[in-house]
mmJSON file of the N, C-alpha and C atoms, coordinates in Angstrom:
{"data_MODEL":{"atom_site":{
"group_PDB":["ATOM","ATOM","ATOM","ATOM","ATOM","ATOM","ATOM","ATOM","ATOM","ATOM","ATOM","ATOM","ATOM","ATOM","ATOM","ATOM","ATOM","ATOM","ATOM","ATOM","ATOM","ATOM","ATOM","ATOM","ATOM","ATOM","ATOM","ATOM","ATOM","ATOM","ATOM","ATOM","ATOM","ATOM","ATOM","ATOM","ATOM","ATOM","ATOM","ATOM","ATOM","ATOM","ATOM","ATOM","ATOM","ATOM","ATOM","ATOM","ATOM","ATOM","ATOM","ATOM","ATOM","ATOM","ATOM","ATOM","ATOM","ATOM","ATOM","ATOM","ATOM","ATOM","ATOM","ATOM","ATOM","ATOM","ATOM","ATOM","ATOM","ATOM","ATOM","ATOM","ATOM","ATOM","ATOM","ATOM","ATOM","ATOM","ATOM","ATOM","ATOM","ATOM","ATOM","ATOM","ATOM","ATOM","ATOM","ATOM","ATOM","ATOM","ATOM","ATOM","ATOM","ATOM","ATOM","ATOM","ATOM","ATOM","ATOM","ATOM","ATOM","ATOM","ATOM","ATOM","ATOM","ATOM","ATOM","ATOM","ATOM","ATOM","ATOM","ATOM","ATOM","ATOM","ATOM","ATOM","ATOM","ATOM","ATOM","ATOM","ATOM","ATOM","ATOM","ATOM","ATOM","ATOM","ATOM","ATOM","ATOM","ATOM","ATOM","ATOM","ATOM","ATOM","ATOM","ATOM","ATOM","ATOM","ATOM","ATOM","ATOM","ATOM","ATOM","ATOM","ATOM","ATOM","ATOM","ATOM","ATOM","ATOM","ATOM","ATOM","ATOM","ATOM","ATOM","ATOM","ATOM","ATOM","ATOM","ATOM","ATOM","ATOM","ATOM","ATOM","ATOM","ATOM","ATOM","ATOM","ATOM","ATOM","ATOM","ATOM","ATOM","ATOM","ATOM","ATOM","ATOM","ATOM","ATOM","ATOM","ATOM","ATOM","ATOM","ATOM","ATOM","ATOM","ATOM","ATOM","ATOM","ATOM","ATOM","ATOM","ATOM","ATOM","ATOM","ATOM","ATOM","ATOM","ATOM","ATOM","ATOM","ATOM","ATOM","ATOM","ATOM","ATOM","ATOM","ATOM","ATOM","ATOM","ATOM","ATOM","ATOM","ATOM","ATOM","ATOM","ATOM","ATOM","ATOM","ATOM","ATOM","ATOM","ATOM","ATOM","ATOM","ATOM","ATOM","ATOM","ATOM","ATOM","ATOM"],
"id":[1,2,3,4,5,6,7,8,9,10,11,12,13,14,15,16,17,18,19,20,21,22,23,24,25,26,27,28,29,30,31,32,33,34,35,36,37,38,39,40,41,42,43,44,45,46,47,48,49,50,51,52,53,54,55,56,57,58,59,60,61,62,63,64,65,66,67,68,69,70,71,72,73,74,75,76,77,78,79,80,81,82,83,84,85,86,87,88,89,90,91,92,93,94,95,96,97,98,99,100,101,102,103,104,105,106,107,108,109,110,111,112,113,114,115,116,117,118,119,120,121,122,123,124,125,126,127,128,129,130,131,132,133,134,135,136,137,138,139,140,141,142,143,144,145,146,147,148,149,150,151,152,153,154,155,156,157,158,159,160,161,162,163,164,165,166,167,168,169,170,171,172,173,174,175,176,177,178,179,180,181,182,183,184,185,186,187,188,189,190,191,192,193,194,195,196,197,198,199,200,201,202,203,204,205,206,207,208,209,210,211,212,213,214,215,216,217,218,219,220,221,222,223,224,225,226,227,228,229,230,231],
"type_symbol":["N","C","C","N","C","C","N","C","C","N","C","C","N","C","C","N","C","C","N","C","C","N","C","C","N","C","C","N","C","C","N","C","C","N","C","C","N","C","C","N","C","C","N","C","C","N","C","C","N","C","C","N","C","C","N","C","C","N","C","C","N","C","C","N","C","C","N","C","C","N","C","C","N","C","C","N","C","C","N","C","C","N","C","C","N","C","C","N","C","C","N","C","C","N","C","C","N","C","C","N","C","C","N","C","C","N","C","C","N","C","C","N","C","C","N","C","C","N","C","C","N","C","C","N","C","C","N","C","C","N","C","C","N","C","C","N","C","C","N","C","C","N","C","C","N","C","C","N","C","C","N","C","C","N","C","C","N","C","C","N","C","C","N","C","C","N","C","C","N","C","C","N","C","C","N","C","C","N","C","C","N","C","C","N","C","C","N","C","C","N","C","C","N","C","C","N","C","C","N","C","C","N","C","C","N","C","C","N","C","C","N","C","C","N","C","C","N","C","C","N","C","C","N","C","C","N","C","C","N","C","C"],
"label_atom_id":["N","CA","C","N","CA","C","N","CA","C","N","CA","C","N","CA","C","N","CA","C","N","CA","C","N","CA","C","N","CA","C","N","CA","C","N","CA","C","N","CA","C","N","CA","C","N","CA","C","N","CA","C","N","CA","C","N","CA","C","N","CA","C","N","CA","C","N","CA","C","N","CA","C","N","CA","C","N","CA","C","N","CA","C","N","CA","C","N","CA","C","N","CA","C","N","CA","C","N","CA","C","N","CA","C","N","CA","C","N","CA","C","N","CA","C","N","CA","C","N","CA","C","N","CA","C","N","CA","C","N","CA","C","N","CA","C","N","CA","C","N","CA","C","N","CA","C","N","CA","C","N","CA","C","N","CA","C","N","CA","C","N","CA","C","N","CA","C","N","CA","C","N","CA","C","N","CA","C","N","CA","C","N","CA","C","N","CA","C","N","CA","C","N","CA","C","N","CA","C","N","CA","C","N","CA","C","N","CA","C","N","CA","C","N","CA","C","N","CA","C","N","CA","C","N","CA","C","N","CA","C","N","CA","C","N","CA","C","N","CA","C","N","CA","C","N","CA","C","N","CA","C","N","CA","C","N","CA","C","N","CA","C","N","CA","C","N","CA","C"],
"label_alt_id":[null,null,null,null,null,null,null,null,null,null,null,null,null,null,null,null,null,null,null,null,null,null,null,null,null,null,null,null,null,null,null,null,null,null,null,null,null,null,null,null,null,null,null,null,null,null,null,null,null,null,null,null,null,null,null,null,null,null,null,null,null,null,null,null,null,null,null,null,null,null,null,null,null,null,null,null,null,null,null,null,null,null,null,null,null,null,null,null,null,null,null,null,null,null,null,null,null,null,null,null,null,null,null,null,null,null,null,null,null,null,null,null,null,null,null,null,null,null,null,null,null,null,null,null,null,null,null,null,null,null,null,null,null,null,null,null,null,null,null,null,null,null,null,null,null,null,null,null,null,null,null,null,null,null,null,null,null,null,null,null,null,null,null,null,null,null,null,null,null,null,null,null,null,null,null,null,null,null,null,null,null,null,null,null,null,null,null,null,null,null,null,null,null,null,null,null,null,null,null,null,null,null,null,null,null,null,null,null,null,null,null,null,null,null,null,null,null,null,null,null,null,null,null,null,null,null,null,null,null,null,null],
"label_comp_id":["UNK","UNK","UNK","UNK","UNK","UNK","UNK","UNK","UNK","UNK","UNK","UNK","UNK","UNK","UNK","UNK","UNK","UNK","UNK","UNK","UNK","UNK","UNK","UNK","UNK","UNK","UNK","UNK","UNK","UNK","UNK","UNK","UNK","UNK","UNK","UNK","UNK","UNK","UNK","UNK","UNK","UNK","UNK","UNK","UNK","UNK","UNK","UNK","UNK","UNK","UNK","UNK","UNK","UNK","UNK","UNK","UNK","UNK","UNK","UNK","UNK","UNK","UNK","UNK","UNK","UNK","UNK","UNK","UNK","UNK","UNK","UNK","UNK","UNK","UNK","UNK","UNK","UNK","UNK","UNK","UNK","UNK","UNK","UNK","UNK","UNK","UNK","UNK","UNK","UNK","UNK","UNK","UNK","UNK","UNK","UNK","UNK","UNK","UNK","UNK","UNK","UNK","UNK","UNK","UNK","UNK","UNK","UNK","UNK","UNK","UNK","UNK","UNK","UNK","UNK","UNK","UNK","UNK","UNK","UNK","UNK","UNK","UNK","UNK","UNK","UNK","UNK","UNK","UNK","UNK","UNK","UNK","UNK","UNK","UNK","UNK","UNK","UNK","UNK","UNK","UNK","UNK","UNK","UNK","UNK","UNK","UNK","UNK","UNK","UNK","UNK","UNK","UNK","UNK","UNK","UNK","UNK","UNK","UNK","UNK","UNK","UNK","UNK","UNK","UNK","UNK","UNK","UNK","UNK","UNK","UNK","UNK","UNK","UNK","UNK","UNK","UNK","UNK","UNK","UNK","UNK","UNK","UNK","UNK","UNK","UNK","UNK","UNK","UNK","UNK","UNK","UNK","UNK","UNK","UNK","UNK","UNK","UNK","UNK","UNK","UNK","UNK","UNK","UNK","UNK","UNK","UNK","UNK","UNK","UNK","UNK","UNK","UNK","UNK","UNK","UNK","UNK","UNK","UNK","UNK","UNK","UNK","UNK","UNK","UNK","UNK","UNK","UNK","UNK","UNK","UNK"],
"label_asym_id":["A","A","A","A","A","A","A","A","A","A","A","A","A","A","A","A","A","A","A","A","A","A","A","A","A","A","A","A","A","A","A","A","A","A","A","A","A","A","A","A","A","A","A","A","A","A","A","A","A","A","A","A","A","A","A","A","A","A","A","A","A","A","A","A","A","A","A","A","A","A","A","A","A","A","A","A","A","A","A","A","A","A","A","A","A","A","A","A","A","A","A","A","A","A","A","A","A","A","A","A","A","A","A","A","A","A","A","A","A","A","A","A","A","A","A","A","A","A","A","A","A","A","A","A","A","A","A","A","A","A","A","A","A","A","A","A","A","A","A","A","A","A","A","A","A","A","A","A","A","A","A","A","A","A","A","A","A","A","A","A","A","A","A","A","A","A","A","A","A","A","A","A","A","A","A","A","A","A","A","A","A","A","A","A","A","A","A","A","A","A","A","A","A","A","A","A","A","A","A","A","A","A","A","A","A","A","A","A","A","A","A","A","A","A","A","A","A","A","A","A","A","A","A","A","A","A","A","A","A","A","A"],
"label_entity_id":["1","1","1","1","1","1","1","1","1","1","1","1","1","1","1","1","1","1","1","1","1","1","1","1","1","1","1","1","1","1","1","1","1","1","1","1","1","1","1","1","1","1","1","1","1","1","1","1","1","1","1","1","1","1","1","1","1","1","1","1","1","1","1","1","1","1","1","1","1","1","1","1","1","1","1","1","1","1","1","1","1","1","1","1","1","1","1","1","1","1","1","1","1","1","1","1","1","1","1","1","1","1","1","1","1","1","1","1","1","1","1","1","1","1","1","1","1","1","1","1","1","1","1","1","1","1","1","1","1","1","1","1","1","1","1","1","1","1","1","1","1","1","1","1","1","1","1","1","1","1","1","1","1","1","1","1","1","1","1","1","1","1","1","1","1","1","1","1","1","1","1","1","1","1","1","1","1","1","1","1","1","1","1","1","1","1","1","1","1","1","1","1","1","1","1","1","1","1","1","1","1","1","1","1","1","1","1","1","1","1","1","1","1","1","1","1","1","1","1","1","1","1","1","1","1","1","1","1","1","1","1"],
"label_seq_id":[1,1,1,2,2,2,3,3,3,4,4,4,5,5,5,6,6,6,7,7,7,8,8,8,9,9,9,10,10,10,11,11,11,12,12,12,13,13,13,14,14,14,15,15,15,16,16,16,17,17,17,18,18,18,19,19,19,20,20,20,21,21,21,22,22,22,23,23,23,24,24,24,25,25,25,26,26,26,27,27,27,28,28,28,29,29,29,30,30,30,31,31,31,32,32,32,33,33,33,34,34,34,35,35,35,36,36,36,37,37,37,38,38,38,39,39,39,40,40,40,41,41,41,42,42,42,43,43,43,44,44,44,45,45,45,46,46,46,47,47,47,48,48,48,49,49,49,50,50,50,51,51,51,52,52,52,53,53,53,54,54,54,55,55,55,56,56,56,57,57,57,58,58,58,59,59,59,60,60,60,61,61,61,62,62,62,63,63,63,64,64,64,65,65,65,66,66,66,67,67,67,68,68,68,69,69,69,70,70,70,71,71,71,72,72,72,73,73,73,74,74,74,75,75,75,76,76,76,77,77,77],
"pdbx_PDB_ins_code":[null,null,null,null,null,null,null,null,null,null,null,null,null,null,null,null,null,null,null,null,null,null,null,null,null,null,null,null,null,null,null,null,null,null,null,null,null,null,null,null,null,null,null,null,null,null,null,null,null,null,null,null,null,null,null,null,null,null,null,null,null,null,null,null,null,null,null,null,null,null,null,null,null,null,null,null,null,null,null,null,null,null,null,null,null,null,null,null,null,null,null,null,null,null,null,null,null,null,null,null,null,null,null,null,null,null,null,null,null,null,null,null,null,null,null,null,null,null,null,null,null,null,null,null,null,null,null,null,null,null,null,null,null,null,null,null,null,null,null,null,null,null,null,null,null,null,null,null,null,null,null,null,null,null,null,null,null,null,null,null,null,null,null,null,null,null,null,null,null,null,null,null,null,null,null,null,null,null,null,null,null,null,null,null,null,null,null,null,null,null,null,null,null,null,null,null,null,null,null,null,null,null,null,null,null,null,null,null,null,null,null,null,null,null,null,null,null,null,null,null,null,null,null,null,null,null,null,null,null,null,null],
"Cartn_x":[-20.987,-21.635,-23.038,-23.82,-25.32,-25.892,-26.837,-27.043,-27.69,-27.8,-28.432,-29.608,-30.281,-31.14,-31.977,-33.195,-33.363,-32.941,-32.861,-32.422,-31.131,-30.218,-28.362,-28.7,-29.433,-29.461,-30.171,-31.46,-31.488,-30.525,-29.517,-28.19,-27.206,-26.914,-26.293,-26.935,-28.067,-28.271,-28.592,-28.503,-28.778,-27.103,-26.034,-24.602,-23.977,-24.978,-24.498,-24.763,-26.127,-26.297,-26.421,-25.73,-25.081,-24.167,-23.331,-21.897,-21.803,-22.484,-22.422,-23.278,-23.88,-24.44,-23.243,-22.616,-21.622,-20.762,-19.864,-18.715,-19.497,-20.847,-21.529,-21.607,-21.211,-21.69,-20.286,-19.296,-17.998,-18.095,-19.106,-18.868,-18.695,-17.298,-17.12,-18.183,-18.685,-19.595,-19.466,-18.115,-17.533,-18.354,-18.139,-18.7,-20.494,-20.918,-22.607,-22.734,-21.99,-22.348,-22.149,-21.521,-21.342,-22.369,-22.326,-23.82,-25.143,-25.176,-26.41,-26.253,-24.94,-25.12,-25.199,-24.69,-25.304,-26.488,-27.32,-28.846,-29.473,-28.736,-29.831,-30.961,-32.19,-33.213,-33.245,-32.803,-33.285,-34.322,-35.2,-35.539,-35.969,-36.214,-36.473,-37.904,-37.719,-38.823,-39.191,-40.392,-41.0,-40.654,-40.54,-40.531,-39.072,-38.227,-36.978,-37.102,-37.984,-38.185,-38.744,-39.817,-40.588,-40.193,-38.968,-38.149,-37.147,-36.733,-35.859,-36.589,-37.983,-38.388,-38.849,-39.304,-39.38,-38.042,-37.252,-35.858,-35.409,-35.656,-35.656,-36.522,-37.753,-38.266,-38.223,-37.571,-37.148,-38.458,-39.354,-41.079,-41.6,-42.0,-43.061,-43.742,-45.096,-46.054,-45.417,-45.459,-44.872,-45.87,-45.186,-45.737,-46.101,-45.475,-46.505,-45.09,-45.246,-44.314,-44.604,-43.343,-44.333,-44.784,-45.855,-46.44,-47.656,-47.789,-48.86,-49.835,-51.335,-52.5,-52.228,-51.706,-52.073,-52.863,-52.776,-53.734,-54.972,-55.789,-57.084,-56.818,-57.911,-58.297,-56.976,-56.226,-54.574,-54.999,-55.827,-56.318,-56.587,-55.78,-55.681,-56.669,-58.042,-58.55,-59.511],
"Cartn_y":[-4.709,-3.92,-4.485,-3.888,-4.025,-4.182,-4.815,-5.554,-3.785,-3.855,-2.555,-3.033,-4.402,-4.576,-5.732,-6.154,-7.518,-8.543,-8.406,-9.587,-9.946,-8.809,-8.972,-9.675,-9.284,-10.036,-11.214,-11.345,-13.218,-13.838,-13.494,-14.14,-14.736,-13.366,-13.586,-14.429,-14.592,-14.66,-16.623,-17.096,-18.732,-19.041,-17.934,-18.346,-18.515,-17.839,-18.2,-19.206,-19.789,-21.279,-22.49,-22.014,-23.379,-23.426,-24.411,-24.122,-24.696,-25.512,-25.793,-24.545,-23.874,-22.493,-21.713,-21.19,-20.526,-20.721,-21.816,-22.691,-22.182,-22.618,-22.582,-21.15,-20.277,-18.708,-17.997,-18.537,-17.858,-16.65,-17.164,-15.99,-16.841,-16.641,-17.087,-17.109,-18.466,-18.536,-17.541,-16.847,-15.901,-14.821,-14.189,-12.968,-13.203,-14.035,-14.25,-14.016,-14.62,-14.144,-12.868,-12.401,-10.795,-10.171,-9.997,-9.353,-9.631,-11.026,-11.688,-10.881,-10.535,-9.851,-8.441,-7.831,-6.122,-6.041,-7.114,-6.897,-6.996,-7.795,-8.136,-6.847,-7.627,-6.162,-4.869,-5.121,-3.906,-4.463,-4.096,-4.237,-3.203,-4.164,-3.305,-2.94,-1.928,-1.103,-1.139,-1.506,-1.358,0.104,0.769,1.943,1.776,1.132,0.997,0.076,-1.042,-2.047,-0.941,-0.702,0.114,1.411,1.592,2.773,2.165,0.864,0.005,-0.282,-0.6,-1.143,-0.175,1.094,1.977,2.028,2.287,2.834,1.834,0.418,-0.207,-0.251,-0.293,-0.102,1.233,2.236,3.433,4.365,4.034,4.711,4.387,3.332,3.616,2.127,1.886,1.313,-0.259,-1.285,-2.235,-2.828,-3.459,-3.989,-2.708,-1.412,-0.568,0.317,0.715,1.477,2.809,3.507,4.98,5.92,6.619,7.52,6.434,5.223,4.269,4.375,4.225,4.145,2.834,1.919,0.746,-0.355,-0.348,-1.074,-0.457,0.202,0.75,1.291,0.886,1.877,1.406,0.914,0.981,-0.323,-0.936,-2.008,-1.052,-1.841,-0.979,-1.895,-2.209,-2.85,-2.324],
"Cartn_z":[-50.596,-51.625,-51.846,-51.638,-52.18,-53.399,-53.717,-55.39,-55.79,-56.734,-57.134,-58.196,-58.497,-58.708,-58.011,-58.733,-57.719,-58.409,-59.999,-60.387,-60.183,-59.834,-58.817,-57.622,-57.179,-55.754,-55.688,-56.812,-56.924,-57.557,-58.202,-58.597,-58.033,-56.958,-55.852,-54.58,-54.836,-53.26,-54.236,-55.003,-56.14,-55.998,-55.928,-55.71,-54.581,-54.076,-52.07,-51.584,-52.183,-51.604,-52.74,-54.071,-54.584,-55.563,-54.676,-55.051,-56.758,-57.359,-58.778,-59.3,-59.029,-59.867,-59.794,-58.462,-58.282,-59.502,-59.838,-60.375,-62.196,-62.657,-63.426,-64.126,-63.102,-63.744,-63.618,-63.056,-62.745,-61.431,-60.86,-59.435,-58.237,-57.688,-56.296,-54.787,-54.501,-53.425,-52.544,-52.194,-50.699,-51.371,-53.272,-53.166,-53.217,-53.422,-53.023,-51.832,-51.061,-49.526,-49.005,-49.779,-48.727,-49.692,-50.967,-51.686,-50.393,-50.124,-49.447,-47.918,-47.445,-45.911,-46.707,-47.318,-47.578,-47.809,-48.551,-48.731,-48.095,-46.711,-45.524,-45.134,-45.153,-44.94,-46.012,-47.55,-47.908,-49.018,-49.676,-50.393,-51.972,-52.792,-53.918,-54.549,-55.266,-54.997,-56.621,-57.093,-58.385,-59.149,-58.639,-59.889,-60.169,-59.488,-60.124,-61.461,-60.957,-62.312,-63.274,-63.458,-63.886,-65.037,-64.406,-65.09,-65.465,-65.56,-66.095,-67.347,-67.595,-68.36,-69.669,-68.989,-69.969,-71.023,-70.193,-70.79,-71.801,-71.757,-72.555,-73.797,-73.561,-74.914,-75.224,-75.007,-75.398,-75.367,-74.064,-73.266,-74.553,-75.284,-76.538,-75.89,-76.157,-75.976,-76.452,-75.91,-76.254,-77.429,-78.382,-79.812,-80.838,-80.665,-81.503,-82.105,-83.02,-83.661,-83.674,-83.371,-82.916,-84.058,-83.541,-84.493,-85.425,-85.232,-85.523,-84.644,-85.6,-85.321,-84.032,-84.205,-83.626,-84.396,-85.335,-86.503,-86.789,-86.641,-86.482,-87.595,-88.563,-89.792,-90.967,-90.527,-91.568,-92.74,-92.661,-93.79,-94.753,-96.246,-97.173,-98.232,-97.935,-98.367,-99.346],
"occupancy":[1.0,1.0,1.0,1.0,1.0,1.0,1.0,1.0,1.0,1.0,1.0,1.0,1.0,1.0,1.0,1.0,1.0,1.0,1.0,1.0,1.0,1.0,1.0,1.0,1.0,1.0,1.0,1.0,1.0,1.0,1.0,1.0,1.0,1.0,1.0,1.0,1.0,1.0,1.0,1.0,1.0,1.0,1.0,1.0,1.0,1.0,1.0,1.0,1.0,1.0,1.0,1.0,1.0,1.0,1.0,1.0,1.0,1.0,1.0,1.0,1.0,1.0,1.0,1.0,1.0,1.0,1.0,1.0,1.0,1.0,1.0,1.0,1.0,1.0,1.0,1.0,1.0,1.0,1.0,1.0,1.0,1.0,1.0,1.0,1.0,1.0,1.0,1.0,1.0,1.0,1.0,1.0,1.0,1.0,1.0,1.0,1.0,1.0,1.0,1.0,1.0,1.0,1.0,1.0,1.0,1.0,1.0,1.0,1.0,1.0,1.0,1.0,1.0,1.0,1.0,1.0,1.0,1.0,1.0,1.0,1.0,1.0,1.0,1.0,1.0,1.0,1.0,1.0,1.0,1.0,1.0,1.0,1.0,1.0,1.0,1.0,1.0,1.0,1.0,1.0,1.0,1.0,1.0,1.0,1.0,1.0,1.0,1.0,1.0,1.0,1.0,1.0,1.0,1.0,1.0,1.0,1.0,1.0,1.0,1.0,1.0,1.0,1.0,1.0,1.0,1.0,1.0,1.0,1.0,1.0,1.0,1.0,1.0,1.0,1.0,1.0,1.0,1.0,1.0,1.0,1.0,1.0,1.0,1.0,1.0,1.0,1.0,1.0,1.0,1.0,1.0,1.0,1.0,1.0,1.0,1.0,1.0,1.0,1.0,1.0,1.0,1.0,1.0,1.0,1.0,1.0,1.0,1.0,1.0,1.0,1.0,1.0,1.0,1.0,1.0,1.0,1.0,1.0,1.0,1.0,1.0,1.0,1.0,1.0,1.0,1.0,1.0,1.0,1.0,1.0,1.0],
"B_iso_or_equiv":[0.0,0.0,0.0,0.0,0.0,0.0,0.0,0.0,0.0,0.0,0.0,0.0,0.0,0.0,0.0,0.0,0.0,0.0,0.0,0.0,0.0,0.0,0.0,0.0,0.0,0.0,0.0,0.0,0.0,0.0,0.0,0.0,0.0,0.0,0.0,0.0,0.0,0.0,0.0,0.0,0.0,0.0,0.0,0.0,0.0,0.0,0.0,0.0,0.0,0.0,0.0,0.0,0.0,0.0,0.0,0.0,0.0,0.0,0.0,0.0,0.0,0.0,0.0,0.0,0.0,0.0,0.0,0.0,0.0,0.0,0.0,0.0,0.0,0.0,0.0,0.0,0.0,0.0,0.0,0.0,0.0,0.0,0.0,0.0,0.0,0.0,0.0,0.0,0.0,0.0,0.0,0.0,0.0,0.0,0.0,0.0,0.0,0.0,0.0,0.0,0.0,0.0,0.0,0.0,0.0,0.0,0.0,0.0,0.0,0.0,0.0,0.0,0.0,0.0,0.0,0.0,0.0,0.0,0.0,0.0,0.0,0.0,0.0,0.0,0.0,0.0,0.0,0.0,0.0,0.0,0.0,0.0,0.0,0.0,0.0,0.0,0.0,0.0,0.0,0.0,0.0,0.0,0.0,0.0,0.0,0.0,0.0,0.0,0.0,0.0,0.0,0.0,0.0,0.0,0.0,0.0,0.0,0.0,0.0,0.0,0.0,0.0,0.0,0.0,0.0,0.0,0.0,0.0,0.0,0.0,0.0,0.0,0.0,0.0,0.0,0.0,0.0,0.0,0.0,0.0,0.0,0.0,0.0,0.0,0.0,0.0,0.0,0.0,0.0,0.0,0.0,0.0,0.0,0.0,0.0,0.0,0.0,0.0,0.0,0.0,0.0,0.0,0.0,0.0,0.0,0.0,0.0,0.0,0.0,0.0,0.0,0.0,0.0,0.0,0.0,0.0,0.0,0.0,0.0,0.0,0.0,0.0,0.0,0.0,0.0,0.0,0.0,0.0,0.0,0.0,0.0],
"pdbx_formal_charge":[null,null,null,null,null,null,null,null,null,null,null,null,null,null,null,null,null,null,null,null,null,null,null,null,null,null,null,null,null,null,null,null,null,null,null,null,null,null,null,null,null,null,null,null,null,null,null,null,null,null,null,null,null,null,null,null,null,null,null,null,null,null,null,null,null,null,null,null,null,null,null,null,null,null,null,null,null,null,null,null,null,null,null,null,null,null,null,null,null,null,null,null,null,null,null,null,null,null,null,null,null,null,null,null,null,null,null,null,null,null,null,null,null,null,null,null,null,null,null,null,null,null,null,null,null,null,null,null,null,null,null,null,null,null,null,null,null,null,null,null,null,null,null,null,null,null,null,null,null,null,null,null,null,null,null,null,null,null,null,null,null,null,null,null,null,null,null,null,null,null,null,null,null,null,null,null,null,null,null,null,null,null,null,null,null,null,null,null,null,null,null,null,null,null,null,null,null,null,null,null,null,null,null,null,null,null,null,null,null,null,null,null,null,null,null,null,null,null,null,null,null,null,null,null,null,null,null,null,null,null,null],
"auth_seq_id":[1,1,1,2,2,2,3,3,3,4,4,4,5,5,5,6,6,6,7,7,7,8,8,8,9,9,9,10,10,10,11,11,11,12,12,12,13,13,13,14,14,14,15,15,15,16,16,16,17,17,17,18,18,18,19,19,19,20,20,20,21,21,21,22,22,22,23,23,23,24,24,24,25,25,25,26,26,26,27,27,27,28,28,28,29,29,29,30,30,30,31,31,31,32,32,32,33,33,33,34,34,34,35,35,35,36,36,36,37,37,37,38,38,38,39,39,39,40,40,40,41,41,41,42,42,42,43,43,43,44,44,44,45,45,45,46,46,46,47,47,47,48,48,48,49,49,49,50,50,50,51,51,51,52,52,52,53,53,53,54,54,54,55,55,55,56,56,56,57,57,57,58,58,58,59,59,59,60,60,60,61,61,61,62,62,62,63,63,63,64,64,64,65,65,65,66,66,66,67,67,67,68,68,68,69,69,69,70,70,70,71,71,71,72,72,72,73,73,73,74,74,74,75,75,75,76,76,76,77,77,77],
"auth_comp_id":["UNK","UNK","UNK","UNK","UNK","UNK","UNK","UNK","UNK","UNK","UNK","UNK","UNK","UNK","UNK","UNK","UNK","UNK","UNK","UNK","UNK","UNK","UNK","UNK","UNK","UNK","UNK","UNK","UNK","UNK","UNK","UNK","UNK","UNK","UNK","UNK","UNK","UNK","UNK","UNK","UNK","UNK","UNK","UNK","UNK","UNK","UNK","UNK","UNK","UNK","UNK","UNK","UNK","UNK","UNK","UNK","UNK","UNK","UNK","UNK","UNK","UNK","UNK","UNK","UNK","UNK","UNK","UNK","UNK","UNK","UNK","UNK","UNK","UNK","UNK","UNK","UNK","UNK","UNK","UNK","UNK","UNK","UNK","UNK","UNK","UNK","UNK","UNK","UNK","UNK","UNK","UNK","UNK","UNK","UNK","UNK","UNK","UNK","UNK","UNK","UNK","UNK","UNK","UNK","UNK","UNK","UNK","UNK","UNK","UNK","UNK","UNK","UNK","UNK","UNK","UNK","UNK","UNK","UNK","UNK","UNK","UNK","UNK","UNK","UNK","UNK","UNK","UNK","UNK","UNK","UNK","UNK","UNK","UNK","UNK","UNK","UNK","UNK","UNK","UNK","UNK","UNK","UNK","UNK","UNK","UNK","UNK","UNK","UNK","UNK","UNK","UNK","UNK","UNK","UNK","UNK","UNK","UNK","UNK","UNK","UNK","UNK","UNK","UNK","UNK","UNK","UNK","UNK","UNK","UNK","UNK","UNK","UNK","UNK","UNK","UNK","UNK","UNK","UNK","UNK","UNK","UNK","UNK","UNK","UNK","UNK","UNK","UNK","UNK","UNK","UNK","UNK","UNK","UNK","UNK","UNK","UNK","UNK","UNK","UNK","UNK","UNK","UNK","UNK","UNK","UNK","UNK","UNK","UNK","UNK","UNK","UNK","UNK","UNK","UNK","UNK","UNK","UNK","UNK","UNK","UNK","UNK","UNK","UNK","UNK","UNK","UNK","UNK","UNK","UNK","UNK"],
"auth_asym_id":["A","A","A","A","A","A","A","A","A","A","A","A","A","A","A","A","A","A","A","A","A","A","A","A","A","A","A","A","A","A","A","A","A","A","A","A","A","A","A","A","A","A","A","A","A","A","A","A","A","A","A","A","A","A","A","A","A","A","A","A","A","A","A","A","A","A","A","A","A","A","A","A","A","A","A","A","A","A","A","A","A","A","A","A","A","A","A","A","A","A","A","A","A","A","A","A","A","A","A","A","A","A","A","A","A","A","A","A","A","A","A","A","A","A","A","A","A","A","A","A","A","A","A","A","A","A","A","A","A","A","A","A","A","A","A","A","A","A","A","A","A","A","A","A","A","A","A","A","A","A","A","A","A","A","A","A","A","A","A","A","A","A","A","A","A","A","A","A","A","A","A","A","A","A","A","A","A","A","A","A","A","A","A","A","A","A","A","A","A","A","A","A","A","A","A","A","A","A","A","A","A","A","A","A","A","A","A","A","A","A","A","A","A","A","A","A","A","A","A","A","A","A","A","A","A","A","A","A","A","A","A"],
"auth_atom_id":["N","CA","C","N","CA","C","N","CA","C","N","CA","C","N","CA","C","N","CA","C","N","CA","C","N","CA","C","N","CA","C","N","CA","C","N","CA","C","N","CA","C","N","CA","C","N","CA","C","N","CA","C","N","CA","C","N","CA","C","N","CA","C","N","CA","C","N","CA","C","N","CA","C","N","CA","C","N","CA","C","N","CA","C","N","CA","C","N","CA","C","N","CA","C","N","CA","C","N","CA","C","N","CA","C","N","CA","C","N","CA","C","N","CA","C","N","CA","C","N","CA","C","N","CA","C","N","CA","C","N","CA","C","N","CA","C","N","CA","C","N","CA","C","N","CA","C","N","CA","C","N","CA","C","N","CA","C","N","CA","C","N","CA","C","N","CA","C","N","CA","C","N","CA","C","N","CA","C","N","CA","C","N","CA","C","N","CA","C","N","CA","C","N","CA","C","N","CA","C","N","CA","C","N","CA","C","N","CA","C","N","CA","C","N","CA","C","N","CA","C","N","CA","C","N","CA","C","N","CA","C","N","CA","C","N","CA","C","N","CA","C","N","CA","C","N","CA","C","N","CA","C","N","CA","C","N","CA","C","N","CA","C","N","CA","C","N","CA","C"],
"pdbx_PDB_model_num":[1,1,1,1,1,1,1,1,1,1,1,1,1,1,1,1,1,1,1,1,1,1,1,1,1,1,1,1,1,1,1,1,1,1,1,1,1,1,1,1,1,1,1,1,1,1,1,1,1,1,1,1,1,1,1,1,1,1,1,1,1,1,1,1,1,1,1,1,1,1,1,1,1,1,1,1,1,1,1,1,1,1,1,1,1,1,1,1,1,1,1,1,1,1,1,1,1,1,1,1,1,1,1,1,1,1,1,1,1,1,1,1,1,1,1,1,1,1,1,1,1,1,1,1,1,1,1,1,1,1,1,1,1,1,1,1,1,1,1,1,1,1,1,1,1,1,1,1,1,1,1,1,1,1,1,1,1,1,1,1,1,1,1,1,1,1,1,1,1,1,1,1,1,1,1,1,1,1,1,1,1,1,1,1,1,1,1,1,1,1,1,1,1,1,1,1,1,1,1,1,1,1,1,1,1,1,1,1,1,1,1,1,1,1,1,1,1,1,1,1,1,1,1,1,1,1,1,1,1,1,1]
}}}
């Protein structure tokens, strides 16, 4: 089975070659290695991150609350 992100497959591929991370995270060294032979040669592609990341901050501008100026002008001075 193939990682379906990259941070699965740097997990897997930190449990395939050490056996105290393995033991450390509760995933068996055998299943790092076969993650590590299905991934052989594929790689991952930014708009997957990308659209991971939106979806998390729920697409709104990071630090800004929506429907806010952004601070501009909001001093109630």
């Amino acid at each position: 089975m193939p990682s379906k992100s990259q941070a699965q497959h740097n997990l897997m591929e930190m449990v395939a070659h050490d056996p105290q991370a393995a033991k450390r995270v509760g995933i068996p060294q055998s299943v790092g290695m076969d993650f590590e032979k299905a991934d052989k040669g594929k790689k991952f592609s930014a708009k997957h991150v990308a659209k991971a990341m939106r979806s998390k901050r729920g697409g709104e501008a990071e630090g800004m609350a929506p429907g806010s100026a952004g601070g501009v002008g909001s001093a109630g001075a």
